[in-house]
Backbone as a chain_set.jsonl record, in Angstrom:
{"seq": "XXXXXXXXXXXXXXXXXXXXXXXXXXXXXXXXXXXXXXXXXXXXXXXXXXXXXXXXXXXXXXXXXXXXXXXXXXXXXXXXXXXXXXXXXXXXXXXXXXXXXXXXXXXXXXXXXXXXXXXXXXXXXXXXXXXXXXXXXXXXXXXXXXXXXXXXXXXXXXXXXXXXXXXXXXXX", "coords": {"N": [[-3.648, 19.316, -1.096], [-5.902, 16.605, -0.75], [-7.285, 14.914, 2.223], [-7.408, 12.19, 2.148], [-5.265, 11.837, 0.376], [-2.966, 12.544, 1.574], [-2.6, 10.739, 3.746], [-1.549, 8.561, 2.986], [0.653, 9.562, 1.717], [1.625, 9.867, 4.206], [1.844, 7.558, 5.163], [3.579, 6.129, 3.59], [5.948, 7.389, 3.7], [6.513, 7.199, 6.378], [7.138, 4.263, 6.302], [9.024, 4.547, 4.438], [8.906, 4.343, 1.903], [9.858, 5.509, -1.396], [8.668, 8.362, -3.062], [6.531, 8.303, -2.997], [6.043, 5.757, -4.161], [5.565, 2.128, -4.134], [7.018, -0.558, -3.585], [7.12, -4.045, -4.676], [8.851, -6.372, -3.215], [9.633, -9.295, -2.343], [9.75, -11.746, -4.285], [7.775, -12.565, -5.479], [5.963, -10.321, -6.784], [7.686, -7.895, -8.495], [7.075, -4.711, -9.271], [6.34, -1.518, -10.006], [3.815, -0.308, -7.728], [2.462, 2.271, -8.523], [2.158, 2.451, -10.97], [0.179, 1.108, -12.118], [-3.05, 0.991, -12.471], [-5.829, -0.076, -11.56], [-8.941, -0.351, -12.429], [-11.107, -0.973, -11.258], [-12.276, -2.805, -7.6], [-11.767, -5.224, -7.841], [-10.064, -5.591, -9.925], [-8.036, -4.362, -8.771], [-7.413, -6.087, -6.565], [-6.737, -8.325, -8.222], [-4.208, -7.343, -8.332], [-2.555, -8.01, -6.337], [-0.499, -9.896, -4.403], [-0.71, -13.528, -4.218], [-0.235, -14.256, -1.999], [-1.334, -12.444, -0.021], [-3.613, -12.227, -0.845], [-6.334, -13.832, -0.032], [-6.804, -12.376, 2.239], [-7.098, -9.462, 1.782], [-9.481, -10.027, 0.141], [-11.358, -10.956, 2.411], [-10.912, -8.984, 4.462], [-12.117, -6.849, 2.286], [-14.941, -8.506, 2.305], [-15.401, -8.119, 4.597], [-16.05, -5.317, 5.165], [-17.939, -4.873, 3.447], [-19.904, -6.355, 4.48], [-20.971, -5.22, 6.623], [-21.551, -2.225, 5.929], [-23.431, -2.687, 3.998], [-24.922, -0.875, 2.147], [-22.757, 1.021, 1.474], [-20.693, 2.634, -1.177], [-18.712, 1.016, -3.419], [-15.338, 1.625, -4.561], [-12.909, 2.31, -6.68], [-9.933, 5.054, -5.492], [-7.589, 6.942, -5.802], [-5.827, 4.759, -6.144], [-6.678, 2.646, -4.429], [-8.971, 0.653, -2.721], [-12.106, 2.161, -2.029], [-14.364, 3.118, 0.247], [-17.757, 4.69, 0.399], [-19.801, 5.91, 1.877], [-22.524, 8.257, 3.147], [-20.487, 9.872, 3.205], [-16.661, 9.619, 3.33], [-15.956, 6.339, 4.179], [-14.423, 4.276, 4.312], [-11.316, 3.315, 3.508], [-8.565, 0.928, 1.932], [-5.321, -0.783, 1.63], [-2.634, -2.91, 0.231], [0.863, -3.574, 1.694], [3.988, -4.427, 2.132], [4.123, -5.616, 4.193], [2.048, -5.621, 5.879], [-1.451, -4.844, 5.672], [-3.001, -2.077, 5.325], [-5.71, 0.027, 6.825], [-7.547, 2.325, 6.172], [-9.271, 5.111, 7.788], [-11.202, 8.253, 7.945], [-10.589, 10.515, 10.933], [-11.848, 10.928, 13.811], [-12.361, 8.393, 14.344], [-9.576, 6.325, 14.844], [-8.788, 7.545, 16.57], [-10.99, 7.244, 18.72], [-10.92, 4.963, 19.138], [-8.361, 3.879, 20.248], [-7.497, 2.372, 22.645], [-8.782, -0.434, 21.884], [-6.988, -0.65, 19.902], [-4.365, -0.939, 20.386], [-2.873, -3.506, 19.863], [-1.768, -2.743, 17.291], [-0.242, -1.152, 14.938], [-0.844, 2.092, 14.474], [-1.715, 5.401, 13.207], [-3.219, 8.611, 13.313], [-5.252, 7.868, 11.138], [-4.909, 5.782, 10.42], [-4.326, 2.304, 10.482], [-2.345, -1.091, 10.727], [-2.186, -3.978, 10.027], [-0.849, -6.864, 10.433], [0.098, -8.953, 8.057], [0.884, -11.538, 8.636], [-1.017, -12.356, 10.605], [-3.998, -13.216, 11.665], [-6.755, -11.509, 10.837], [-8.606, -9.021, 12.123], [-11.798, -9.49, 12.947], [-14.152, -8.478, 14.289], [-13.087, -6.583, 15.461], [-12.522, -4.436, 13.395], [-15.423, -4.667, 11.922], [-16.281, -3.44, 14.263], [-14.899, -0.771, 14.068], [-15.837, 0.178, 11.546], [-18.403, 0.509, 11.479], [-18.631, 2.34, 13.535], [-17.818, 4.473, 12.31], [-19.617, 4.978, 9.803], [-22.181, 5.451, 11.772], [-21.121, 8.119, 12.799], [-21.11, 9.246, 10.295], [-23.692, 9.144, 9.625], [-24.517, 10.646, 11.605], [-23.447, 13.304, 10.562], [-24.905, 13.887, 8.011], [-26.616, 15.747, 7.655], [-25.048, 17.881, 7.357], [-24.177, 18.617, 4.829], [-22.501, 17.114, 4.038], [-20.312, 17.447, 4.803], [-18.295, 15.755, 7.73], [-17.918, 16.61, 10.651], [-15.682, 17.167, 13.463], [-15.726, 19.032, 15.301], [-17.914, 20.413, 17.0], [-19.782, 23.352, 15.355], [-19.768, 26.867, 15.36], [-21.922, 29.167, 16.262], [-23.505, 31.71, 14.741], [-22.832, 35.274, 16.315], [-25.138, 37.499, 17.546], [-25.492, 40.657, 17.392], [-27.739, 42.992, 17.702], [-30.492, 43.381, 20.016], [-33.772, 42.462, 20.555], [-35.751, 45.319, 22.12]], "CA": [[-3.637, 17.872, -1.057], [-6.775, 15.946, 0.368], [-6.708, 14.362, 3.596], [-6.672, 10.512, 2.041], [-3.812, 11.657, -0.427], [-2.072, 13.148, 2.971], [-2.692, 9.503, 4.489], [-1.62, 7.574, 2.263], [1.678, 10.294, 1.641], [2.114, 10.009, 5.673], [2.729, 5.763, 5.16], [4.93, 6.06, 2.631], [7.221, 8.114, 4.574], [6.659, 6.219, 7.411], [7.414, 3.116, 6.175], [10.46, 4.344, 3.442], [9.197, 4.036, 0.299], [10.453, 7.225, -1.38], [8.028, 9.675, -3.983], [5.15, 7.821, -3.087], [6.06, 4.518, -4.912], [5.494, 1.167, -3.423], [7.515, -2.238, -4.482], [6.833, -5.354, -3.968], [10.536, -7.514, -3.853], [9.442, -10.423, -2.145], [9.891, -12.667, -5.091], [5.67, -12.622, -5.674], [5.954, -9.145, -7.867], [8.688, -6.42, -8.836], [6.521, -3.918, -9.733], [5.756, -0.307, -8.935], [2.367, -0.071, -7.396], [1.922, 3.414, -8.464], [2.578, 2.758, -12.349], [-0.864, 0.163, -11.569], [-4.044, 2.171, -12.035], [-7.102, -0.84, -11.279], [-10.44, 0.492, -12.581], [-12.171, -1.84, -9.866], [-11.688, -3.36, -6.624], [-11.921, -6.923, -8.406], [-8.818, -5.843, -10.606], [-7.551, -4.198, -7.684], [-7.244, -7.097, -5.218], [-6.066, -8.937, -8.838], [-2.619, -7.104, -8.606], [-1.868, -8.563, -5.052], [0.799, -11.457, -4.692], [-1.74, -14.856, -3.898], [-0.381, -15.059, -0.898], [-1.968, -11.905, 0.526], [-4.938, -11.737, -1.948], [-6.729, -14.125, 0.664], [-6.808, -11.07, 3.6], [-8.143, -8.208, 1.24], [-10.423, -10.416, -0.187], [-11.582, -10.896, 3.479], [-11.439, -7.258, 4.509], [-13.41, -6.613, 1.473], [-15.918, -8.787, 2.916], [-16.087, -7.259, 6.238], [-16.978, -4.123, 5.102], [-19.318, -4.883, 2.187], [-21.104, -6.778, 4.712], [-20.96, -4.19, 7.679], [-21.915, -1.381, 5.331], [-23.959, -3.053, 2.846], [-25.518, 0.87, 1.196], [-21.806, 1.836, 1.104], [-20.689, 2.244, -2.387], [-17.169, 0.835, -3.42], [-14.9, 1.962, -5.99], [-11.359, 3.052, -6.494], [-9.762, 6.157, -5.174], [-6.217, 6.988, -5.38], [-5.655, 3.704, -6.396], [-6.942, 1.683, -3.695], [-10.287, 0.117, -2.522], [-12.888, 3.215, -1.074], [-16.14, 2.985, 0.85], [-18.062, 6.137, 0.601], [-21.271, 5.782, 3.029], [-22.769, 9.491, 3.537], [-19.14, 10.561, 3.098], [-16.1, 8.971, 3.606], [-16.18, 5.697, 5.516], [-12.881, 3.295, 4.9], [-9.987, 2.598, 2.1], [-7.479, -0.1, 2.424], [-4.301, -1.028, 0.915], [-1.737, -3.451, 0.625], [1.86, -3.596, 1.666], [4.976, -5.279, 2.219], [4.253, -6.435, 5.76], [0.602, -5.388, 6.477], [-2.458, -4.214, 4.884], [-3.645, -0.388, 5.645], [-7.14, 0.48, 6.555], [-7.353, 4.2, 6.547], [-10.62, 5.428, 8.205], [-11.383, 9.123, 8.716], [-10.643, 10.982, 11.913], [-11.111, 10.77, 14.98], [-12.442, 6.707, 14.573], [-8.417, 6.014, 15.044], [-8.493, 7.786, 17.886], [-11.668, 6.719, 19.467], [-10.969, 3.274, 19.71], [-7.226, 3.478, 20.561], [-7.849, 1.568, 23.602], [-8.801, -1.892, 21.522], [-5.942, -0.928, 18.33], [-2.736, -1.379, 20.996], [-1.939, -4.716, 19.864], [-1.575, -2.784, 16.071], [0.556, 0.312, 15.097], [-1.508, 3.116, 14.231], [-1.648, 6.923, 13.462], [-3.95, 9.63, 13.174], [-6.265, 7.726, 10.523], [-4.141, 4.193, 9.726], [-4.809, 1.079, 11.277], [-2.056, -1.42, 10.035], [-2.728, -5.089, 10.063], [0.182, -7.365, 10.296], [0.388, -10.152, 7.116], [1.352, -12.831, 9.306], [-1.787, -12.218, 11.74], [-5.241, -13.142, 11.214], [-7.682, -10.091, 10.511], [-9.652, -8.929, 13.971], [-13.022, -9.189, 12.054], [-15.3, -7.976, 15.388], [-12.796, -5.373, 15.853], [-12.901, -4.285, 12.15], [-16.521, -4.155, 12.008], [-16.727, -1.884, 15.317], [-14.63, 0.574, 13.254], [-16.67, 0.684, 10.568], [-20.149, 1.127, 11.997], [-18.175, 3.514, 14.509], [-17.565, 5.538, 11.334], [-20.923, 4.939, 9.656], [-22.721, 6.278, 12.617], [-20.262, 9.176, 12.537], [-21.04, 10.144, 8.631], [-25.15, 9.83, 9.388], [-24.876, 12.236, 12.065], [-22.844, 14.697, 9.65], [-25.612, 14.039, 7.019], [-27.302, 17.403, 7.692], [-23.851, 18.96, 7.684], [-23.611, 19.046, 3.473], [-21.777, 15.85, 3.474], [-18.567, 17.178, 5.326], [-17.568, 15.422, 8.721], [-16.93, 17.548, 11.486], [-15.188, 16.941, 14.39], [-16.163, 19.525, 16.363], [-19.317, 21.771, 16.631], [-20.021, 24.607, 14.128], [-19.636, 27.921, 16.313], [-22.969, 29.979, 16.13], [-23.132, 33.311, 15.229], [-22.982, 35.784, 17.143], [-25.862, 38.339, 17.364], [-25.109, 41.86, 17.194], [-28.392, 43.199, 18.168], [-31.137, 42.649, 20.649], [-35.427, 43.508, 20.263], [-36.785, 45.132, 23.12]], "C": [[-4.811, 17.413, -0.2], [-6.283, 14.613, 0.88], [-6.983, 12.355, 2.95], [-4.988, 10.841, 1.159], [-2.628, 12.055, 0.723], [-2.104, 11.801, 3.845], [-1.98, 8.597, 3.57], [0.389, 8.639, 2.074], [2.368, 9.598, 2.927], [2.566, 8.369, 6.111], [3.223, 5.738, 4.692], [5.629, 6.67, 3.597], [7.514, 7.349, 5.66], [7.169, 4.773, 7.261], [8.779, 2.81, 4.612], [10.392, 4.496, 2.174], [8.862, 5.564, -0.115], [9.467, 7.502, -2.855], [6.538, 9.005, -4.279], [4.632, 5.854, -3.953], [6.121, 3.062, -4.132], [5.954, -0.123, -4.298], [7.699, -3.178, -3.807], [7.913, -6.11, -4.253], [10.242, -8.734, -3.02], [9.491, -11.713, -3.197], [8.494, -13.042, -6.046], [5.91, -11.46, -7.633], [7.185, -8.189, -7.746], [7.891, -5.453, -9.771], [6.451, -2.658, -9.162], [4.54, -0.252, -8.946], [1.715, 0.965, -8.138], [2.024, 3.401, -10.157], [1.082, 1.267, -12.872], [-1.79, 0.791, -11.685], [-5.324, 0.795, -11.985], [-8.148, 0.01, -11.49], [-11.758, 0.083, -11.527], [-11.663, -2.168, -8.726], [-11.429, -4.86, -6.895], [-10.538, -6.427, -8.805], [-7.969, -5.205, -9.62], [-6.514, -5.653, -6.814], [-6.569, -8.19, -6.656], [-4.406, -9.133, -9.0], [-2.018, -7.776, -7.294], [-1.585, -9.788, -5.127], [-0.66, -12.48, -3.891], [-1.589, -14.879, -2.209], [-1.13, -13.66, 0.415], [-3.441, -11.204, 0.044], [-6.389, -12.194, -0.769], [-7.375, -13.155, 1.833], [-7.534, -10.195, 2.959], [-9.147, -8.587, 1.367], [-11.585, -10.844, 1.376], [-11.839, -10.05, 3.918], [-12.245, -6.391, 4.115], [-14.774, -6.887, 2.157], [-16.744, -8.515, 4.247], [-16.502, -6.308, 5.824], [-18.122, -4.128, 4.249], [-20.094, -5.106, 3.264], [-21.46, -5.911, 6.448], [-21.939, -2.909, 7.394], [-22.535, -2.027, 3.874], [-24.664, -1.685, 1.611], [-24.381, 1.434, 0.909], [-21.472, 1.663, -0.602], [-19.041, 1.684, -2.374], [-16.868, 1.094, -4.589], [-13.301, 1.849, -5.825], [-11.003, 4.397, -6.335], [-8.185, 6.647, -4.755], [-5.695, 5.865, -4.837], [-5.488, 2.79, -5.54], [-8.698, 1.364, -3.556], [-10.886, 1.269, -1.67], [-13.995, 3.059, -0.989], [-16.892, 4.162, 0.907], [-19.92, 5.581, 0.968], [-21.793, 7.224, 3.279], [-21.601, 9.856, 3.746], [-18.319, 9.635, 3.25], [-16.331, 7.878, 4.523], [-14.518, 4.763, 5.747], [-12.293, 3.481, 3.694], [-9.227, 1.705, 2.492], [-6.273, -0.21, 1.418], [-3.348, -2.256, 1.344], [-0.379, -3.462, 1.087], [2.916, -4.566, 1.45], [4.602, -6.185, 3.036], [2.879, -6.538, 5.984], [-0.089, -4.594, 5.656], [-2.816, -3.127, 5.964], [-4.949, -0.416, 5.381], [-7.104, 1.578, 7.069], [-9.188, 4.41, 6.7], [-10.066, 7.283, 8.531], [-11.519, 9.519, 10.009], [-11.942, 10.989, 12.737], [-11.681, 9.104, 14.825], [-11.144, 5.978, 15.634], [-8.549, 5.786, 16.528], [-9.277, 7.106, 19.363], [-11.825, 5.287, 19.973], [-9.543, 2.691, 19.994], [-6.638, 2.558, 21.492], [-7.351, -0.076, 22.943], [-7.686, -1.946, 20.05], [-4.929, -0.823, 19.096], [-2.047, -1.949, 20.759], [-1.476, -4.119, 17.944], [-1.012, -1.535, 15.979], [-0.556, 0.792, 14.162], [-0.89, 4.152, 14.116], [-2.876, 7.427, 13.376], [-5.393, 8.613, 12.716], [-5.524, 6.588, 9.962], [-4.497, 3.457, 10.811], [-3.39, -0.058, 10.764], [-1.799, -3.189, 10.689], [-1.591, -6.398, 9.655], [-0.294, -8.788, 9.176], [0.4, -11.403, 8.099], [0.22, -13.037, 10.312], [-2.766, -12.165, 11.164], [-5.98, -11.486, 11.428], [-8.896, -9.748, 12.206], [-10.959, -8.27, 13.394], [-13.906, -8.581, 13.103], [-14.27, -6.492, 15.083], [-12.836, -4.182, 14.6], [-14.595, -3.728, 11.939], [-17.108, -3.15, 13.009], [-16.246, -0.684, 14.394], [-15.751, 1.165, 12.31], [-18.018, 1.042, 11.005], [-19.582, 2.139, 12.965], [-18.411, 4.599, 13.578], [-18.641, 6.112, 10.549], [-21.72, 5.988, 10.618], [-22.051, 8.04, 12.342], [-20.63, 10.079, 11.172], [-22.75, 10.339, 9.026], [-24.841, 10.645, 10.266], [-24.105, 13.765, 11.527], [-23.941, 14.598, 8.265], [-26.32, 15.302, 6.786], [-26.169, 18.526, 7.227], [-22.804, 19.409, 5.984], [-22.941, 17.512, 3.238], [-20.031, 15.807, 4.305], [-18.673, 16.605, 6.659], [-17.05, 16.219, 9.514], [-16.599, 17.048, 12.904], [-15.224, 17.062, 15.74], [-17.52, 20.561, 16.266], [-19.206, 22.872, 16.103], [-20.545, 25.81, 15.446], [-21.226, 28.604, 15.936], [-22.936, 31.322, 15.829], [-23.457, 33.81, 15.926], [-24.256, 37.298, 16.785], [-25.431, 39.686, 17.978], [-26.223, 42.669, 18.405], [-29.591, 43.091, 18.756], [-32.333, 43.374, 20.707], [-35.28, 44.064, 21.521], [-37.736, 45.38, 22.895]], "O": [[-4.819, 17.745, 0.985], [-5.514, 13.734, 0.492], [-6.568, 11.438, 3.659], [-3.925, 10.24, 1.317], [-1.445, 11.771, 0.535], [-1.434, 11.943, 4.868], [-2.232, 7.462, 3.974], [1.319, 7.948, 2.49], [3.393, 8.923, 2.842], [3.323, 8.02, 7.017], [4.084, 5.001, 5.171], [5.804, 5.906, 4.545], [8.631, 6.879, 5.88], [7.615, 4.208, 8.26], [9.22, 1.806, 4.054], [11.315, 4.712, 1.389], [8.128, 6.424, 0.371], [9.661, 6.684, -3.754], [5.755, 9.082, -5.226], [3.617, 5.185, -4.151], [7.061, 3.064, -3.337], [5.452, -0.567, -5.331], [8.229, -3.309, -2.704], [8.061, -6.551, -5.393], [11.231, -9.425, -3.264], [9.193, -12.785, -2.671], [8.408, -13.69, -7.09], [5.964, -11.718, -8.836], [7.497, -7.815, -6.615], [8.107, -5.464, -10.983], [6.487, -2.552, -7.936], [3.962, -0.149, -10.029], [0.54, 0.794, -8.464], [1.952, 4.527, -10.649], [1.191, 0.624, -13.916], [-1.71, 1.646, -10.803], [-5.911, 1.037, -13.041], [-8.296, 1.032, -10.82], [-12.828, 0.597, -11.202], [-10.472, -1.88, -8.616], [-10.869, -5.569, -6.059], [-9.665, -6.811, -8.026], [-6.844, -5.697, -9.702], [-5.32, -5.905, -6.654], [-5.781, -9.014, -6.191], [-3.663, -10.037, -9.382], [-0.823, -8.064, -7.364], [-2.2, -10.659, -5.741], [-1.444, -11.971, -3.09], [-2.396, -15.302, -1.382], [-1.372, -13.986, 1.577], [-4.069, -10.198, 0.371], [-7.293, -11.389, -0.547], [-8.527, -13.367, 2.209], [-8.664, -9.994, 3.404], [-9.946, -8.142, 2.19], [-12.765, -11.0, 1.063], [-13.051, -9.866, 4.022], [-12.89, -5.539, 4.726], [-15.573, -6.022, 2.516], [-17.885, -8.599, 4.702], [-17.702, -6.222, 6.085], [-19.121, -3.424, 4.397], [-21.041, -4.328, 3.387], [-22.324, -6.343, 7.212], [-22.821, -2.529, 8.164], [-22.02, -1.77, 2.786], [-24.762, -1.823, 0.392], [-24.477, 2.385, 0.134], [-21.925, 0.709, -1.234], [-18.279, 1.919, -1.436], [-17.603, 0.965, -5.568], [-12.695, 1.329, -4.889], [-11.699, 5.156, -7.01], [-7.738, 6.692, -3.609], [-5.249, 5.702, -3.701], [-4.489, 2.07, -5.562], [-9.516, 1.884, -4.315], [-10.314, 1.476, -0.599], [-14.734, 2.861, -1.953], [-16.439, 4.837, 1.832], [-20.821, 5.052, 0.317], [-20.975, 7.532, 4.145], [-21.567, 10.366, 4.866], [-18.867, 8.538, 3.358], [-16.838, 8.156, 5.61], [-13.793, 4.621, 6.732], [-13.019, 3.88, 2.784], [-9.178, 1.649, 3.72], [-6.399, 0.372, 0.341], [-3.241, -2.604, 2.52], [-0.148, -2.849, 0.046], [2.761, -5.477, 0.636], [4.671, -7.391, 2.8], [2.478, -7.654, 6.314], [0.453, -3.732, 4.965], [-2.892, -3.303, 7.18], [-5.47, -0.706, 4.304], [-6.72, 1.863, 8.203], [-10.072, 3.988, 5.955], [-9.023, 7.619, 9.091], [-12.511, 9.038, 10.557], [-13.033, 11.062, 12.171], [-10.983, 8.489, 15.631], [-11.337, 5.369, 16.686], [-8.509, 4.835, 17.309], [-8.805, 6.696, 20.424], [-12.522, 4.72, 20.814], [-9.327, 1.48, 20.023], [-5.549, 2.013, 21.313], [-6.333, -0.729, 23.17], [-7.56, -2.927, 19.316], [-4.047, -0.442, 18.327], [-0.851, -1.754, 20.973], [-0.905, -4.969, 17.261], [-1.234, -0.748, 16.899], [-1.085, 0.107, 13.287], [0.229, 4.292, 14.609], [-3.769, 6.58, 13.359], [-6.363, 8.479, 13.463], [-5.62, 6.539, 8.735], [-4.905, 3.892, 11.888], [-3.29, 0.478, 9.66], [-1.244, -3.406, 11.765], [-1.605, -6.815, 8.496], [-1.078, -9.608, 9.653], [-0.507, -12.215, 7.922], [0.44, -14.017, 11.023], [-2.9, -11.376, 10.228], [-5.578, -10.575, 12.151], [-9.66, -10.379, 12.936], [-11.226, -7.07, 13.326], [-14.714, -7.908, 12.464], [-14.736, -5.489, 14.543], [-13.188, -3.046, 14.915], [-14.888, -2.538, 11.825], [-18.009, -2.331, 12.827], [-17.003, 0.212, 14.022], [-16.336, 2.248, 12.336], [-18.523, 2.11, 10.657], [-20.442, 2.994, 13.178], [-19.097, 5.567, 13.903], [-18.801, 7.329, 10.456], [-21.876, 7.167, 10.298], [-22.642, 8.924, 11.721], [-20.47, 11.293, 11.048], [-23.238, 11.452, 8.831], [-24.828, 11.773, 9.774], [-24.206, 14.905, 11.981], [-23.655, 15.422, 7.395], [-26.522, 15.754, 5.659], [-26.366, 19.682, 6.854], [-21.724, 19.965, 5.785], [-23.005, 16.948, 2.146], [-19.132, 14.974, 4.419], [-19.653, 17.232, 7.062], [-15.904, 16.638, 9.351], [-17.516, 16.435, 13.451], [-15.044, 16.346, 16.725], [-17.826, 21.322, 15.348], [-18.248, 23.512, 16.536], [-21.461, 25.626, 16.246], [-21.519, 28.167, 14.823], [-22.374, 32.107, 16.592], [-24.393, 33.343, 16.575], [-24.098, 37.992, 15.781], [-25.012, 39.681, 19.135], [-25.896, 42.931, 19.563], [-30.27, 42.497, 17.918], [-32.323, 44.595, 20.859], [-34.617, 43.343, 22.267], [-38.627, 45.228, 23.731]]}, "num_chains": 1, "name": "protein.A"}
């Protein structure tokens, strides 16, 4: 399983909804999310109830314009930024929209995400609460930065430094 489908697994559980399926009963939509496949982020952000279409469409805009070279698409049927590797995805919910950023970002800025429940690589953004657009854009250029200095590194993201080998034998 890759590590967004393991993020995206790890909110569902967390938040109840059982085999990965997400429904919207607020009176807006009765649908299952996951029976939804959007070929864009336009028809994407189309399936969301009006009254939280406003916020994506916002979120969207922070990152387009944060990461303007990032590309956007869909990716396990949400909105994905791929900048020299992973940079953000988002999603909607019941209560709050999900911005899933690759490791350690989360972590590194746990400090200024207190007032928001978090894990590992979630961020989650209460509906009822305006969007913390400065704090938003630190993430993302946090992450940015983060992917160019793994640009040498093939494209993967590492965390921690690549061990050296070890040399066997020595000239004299």
């Amino acid at each position: 399983m890759s590590k967004t489908a393991e993020l995206i697994r790890l909110d569902d559980e967390e938040h109840g909804e059982a085999n990965g399926f997400r429904t919207l009963n607020e009176g807006v939509n009765n649908r299952l999310m996951k029976n939804t496949k959007p070929k864009d982020v336009d028809a994407y952000l189309a399936t969301a109830p009006k009254e939280v279409r406003g916020k994506l469409e916002e979120l969207r805009s922070i990152i387009r314009k944060t990461a303007p070279a990032a590309v956007e698409r869909i990716s396990y049927g949400m909105p994905y930024y791929h900048y020299q590797g992973r940079l953000a995805y988002f999603s909607f919910w019941k209560a709050h929209i999900g911005l899933y950023l690759p490791t350690p970002t989360i972590a590194e800025h746990q400090h200024e995400l207190a007032a928001y429940e978090t894990n590992k690589a979630t961020v989650r953004f209460p509906l009822e609460k305006k969007l913390p657009v400065a704090l938003i854009r630190k993430l993302i250029k946090s992450r940015m930065i983060r992917n160019e200095g793994a640009k040498g590194n093939s494209g993967v993201t590492r965390t921690s430094p690549r061990k050296s080998p070890s040399r066997t034998g020595s000239a004299t």
